[in-house]
N, C-alpha and C positions, 0 to 999 in steps of 0.2 A: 704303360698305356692301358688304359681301362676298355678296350676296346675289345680286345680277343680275348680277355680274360672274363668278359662280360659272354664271348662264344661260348667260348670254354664250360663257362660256369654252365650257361644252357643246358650243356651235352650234344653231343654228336646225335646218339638217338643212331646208332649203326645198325641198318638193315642186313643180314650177311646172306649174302647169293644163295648159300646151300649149294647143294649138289644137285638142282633140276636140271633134268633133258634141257637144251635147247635144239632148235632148228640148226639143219646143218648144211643150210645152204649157203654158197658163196655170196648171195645179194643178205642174208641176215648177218654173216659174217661182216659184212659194209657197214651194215647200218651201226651194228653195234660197234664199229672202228667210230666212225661219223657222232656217236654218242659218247667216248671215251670210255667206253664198260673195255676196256682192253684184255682183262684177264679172260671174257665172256667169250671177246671175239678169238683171243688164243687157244682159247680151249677147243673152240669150231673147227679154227684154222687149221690146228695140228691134227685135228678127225680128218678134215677134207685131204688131208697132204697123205693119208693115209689110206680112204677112201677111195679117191681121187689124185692119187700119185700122177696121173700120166697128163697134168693139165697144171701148166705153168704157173695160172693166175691165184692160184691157192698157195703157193709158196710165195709169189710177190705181197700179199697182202699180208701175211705172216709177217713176212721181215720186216714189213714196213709198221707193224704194230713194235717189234724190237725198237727199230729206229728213231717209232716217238718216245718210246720209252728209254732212252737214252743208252741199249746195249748196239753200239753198232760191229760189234764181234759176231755176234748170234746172228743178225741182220745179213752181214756179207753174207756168212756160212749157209744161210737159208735160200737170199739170193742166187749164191752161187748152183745149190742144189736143181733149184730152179732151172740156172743154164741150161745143166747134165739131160732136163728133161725134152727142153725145146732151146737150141744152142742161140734161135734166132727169136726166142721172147725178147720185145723191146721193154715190157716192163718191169722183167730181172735186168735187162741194163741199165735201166734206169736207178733200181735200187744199188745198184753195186759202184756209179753214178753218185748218188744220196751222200753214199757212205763215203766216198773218196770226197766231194764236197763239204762233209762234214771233218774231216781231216784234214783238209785245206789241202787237198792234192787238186787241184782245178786244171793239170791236164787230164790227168785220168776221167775229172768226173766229166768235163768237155765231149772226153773222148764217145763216152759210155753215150751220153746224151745226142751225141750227132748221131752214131751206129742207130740209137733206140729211135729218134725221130726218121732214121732214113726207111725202118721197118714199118713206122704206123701204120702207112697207108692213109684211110679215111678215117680213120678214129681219130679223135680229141684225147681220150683218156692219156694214151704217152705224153702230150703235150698238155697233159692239167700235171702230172705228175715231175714232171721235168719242172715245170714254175714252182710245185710245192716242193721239189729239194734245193731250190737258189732260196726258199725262205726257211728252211731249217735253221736253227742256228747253228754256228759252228764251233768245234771242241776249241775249250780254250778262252768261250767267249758268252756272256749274259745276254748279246741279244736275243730278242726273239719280234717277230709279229706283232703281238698283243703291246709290245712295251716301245713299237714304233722305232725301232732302231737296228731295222734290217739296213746291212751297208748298201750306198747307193749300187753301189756297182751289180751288187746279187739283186738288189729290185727292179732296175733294169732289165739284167738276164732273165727274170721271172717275167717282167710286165711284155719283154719282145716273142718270148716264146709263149705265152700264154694268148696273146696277143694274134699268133699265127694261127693257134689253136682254134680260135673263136673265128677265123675266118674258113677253117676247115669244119665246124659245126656249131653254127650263129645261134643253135637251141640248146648247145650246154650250160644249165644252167649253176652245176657244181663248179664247171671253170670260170664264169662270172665269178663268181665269189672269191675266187683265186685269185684272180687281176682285181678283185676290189681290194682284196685285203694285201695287195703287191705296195698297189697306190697308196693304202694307208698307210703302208710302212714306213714310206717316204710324205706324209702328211698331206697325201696330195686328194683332199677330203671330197672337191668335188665329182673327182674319176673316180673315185672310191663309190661315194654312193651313186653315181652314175652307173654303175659296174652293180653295183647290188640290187637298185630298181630294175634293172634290165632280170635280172634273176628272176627277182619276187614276181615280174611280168610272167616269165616264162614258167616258172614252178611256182605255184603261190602253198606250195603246201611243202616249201624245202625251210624246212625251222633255220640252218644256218644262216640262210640268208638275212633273214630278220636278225637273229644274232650277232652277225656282223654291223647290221646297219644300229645294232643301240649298243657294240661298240664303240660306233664313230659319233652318236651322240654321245655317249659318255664322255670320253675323251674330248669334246667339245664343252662339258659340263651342262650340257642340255640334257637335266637327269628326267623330265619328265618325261619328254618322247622317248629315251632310253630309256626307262621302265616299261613304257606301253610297246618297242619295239619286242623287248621279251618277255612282256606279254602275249603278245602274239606268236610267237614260238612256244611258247606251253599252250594258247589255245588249239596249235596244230600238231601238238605233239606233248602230252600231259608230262612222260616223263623223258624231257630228252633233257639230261644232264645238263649240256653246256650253258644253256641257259639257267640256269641256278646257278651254277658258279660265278656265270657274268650277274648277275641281279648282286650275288654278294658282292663283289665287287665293286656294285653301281654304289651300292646303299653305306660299305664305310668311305667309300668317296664323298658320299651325298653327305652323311651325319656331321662332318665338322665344322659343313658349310650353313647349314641350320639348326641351331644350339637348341632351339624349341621342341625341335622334335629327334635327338642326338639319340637319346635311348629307344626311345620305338625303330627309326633307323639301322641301330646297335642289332638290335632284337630280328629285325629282316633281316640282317645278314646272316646273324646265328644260323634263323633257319631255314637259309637259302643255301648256307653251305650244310648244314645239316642234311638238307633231302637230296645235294649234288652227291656226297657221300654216296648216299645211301643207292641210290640210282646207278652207283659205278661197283664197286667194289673194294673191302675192305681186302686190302693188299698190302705189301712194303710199298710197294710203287703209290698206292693210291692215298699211305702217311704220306708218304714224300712228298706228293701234293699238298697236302696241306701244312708240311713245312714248308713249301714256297709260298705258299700262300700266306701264314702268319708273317714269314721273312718280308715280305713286303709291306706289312702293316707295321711293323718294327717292332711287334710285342717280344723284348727280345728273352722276358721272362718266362711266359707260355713256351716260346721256342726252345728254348733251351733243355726246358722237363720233355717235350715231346722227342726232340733229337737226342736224349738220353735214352727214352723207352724205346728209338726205333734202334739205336744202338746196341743196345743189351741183347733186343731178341737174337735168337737163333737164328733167324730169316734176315736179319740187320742188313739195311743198306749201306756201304762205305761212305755212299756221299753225306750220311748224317753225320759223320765227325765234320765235316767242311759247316754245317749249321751248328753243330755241336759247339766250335772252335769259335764265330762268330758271334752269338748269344753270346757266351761266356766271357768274352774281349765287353762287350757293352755291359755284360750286368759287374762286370770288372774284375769276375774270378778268373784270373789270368793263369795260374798255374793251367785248370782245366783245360785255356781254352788252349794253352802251347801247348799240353797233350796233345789236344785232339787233333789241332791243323797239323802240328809235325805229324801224327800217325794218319792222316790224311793225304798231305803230301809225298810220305814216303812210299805209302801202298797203292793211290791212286794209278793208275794209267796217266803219262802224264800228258797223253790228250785230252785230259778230261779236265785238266787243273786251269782256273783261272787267275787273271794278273790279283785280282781281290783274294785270296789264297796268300798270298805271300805279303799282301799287302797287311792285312787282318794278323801274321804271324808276327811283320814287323812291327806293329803297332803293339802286340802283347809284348816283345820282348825289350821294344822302347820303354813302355809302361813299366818292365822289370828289373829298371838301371840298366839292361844290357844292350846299350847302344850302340858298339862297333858293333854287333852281331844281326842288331835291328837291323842298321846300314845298310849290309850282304845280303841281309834276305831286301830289301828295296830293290838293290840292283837285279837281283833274281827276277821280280818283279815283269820287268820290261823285254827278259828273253820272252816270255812265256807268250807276250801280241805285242810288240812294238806297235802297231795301226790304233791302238787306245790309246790316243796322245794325253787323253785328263787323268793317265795316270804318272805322268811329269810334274801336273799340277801338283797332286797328291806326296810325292817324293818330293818334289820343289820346298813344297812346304815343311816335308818332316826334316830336310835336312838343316832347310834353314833356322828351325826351335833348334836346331842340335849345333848353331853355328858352324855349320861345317858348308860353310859359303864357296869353296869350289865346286863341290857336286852339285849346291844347290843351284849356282848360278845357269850355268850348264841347263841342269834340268826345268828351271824358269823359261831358257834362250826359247829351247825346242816347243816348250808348252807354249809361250804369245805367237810362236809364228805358224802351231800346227791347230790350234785348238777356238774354238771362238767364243770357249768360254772364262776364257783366262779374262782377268779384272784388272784395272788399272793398278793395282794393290799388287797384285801380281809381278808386275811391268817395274813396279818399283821396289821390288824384292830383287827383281834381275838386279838393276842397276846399282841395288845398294851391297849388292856381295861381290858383283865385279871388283867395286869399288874398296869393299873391306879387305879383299883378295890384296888385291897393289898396295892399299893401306899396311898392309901386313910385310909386304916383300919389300917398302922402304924402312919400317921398323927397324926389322934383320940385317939391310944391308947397314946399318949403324954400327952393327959389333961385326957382321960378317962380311966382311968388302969386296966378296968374290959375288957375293950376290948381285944380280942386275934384273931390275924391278921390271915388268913386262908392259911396257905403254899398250899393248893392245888391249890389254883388260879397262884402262881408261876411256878408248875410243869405243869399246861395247856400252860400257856404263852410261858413256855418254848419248849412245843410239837411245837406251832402253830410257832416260830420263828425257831426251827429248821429244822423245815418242810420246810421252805421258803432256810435257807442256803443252803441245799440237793439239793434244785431245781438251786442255783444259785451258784454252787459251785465253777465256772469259771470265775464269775461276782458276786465277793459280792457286796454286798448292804451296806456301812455306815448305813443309819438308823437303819437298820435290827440289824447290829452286835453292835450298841451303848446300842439299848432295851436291846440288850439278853445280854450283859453285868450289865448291869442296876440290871437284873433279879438276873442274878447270882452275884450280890451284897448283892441283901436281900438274898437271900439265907444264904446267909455268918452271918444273924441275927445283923448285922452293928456291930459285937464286933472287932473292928482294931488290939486291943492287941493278938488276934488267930486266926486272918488272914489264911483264906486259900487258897487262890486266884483263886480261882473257875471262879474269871470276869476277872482274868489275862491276858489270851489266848484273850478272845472279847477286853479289854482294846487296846492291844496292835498291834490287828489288824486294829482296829479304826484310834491309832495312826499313821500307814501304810496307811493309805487309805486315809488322810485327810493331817497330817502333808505337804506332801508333795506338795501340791496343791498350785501353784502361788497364788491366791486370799480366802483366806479363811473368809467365812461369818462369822458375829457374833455371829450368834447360834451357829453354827458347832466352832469356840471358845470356849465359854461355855461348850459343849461339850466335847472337848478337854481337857480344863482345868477338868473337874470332870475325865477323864483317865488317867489326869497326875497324879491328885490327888492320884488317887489311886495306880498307878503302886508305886508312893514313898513312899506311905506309908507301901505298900508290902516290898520295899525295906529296910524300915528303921527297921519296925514290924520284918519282918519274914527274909531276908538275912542279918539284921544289917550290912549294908553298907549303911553308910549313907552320903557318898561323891555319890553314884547316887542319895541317898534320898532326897538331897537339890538341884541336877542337875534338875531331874524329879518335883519337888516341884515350881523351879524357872522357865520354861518352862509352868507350872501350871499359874504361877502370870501374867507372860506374856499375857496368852491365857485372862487371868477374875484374875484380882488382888481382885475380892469382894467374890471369891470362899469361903466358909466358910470353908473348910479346911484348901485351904491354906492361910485364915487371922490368922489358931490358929495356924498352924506348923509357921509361924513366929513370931510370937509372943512369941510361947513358946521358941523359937530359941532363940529372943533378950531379955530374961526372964534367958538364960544360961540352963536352962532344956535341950537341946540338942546339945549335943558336936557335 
């Protein structure tokens, strides 16, 4: 992708903070949180904790700069400090609240957040910060806010407590933003910008707000008003970071949708992420950004060299092998990348690990002939968040290239009935491994006669193919209706002589839907022949009329004269056995 290598080429153009004084008060401590300068506001934070030891609110804001920055070890440990100072701080419960929530301990963090809202009193602030840890993401897991896939249920818990907040103080207009960007999580775009103009009413000089609101045009692909919305957040605020980060954002969104102006485009993003840089700090933390950042653009050659260098340093973030291991899976140096994820996976915390983690190692070790091994790490996979149901999809499909149609099946069943992204293609991957399954277990019981073939893998086959006709009732599907025929063949227990033509109806629509065809391939012959076969033998079995039985029999020979059936119905034909 010519795209961040086009950034890249730019240059960063890296501003570095230096060692100047800043202010050391708690509200420039906010603002610089509020701006993402996070190492700026750290540095504040840890003077005021020090300073200002005996005042709660300077260790909560601390921890909560850890928390976005993804150490929620440091985060407790700060919060907790907190406690020791004022036992009945709601906004250390709340962080310690955050942090259980991000762990997925959701009674502790309940717990924290009832105690913390029983204390507020009349403040909003406990009740804006209780919404902003239900939209945290959590360990284990890629959502976040921005990417609109906060689970319902945390949006919810966000939009009802934020929600009380606002009824406890109708002028906050930081927690407007909170309940706007709740709603956006969940696409719920007109309470969203409802939520945001209510803000920009009440603070017309609070820049997130606008930021949020050319969010919600972006994501609508409305790139001009999104442009001009952060516009307006740098005319209120020349350098507040997050705007430049969303503008790049806006503009490689924008470029592939108009080719005419793709490099000027290219070019605003360079140096929108250029001066976002530059305005934050040149940190491990603030590469690491911008490996999420390329990571999302797919440049996975870019990524790769940069999650090398943030690797190497002395200061190295762990998490760069997890991009490390990735890039290197797409650019296809596989050794690398199972380096990097196994020493990823083994040293991570493993609340930090996601189902894509193991999924990305199975796919290198597939790529390396080591396919049982690939397998193991799949199934790893689904311990790490069963609640990701598209990563059944994802297994569904790697097991199914690897034929290994029991797991797959399985993990097909759970992907169509949890997932809403699963495809009719899918539905008929289920059906068609049920089916090769039982296929498989009559083979066997031919030499092994202990074996007994599992009719229930039939009657699943048969859901997941019927499910598929329902949808295409208008438009069958040959494949579709050849299997489910197939199906309700073994059904029939293959006894010809008590034929009950259960695959009659599917035979014969087959026949309809193929016969007719100027050019017919040689599968779909084959195919054919095994409908002919059987409609004649229905004929001959079960209507004894056996002037269609040798019609439909010789229409068979035509399609595959090696059909085993019909090599024995002639045979036994020129043997006199059938008049």
């Amino acid at each position: 992708m010519k795209m961040i290598s086009k950034i890249a080429g730019a240059g960063l153009g890296l501003m570095f903070l230096g060692s100047s004084v800043f202010a050391q008060s708690l509200a420039d401590a906010k603002k610089a949180i509020d701006a993402e300068q996070y190492q700026k506001a750290k540095s504040m934070l840890k003077n005021l904790t020090t300073t200002q030891a005996d005042k709660d609110e300077n260790y909560f804001y601390l921890g909560w700069v850890y928390l976005k920055q993804d150490y929620a070890d440091s985060a407790k440990s700060i919060f907790s400090k907190g406690l020791t100072v004022n036992a009945k701080s709601p906004l250390n419960l709340i962080g310690l609240g955050a942090v259980a929530h991000v762990e997925k301990d959701n009674a502790t963090a309940a717990s924290s957040f009832n105690q913390a809202i029983a204390l507020a009193g009349k403040s909003s602030t406990p009740y804006l910060y209780v919404g902003l840890s239900y939209l945290l993401p959590v360990n284990g897991s890629s959502m976040t806010v921005n990417g609109s896939k906060v689970t319902p249920a945390d949006a919810d818990a966000a939009i009802a407590v934020l929600t009380k907040g606002k009824a406890v103080n109708p002028k906050d207009a930081v927690l407007l933003v909170a309940l706007g960007d709740a709603y956006r999580s969940q696409l719920k775009s007109n309470d969203a910008y409802t939520s945001y103009s209510s803000a920009i009413a009440l603070d017309p000089k609070l820049a997130a707000a606008d930021v949020a609101t050319g969010v919600l045009w972006k994501n609508a692909e409305n790139f001009e008003d999104s442009e001009k919305q952060f516009q307006a957040a740098l005319a209120i605020d020349p350098n507040y970071g997050p705007a430049y980060r969303e503008l790049a954002e806006l503009y490689l969104r924008w470029a592939p949708k108009d080719p005419t102006q793709y490099d000027a485009k290219v070019k605003q993003a360079a140096d929108s992420y250029k001066k976002f840089i530059s305005l934050t700090d040149y940190s491990v933390e603030s590469q690491m950004r911008y490996a999420d950042f390329i990571f999302r653009t797919k440049d996975y050659t870019t990524l790769q060299k940069v999650a090398n260098d943030i690797s190497a340093s002395s200061k190295g973030n762990l998490r760069a092998y997890r991009y490390l291991g990735y890039s290197a899976y797409e650019n296809k140096d596989y050794p690398a990348a199972e380096s990097a994820l196994s020493k990823w996976i083994k040293e991570a915390d493993p609340k930090r690990l996601l189902p894509n983690d193991y999924l990305y190692l199975a796919r290198t070790q597939i790529a390396e002939k080591k396919d049982s091994l690939g397998v193991q790490t799949l199934r790893k996979a689904l311990t790490v968040d069963t609640s990701q149901v598209d990563l059944y999809g994802e297994i569904g499909n790697t097991l199914y290239n690897l034929k290994n149609y029991g797991e797959a099946a399985e993990a097909f069943r759970i992907y169509g009935q949890r997932s809403r992204n699963a495809t009719l293609n899918d539905h008929f991957k289920e059906g068609f491994s049920y089916y090769q399954i039982y296929k498989a277990q009559v083979i066997k019981q031919q030499t092994v006669k202990t074996v007994v073939p599992d009719t229930t893998l039939l009657a699943k086959a048969d859901t997941a193919f019927t499910y598929i006709e329902r949808k295409l009732k208008d438009k069958p599907s040959a494949p579709i209706v050849y299997y489910h025929a197939n199906v309700k063949d073994f059904e029939e227990k293959g006894d010809r002589s008590d034929i009950k033509g259960l695959a009659k109806p599917y035979y014969e629509q087959y026949v309809q839907l193929i016969a007719s065809k100027p050019a017919i391939k040689d599968q779909e012959k084959e195919s054919l022949a095994v409908a002919y076969a059987y409609l004649g033998n229905f004929a001959e079995n079960k209507e004894k009329d056996n002037a269609k039985a040798l019609d439909l029999y010789t229409k068979a020979k035509e399609m595959d004269p090696t059909n085993p059936q019909v090599v024995y119905y002639f045979q036994k034909k020129s043997n006199g056995k059938s008049k």
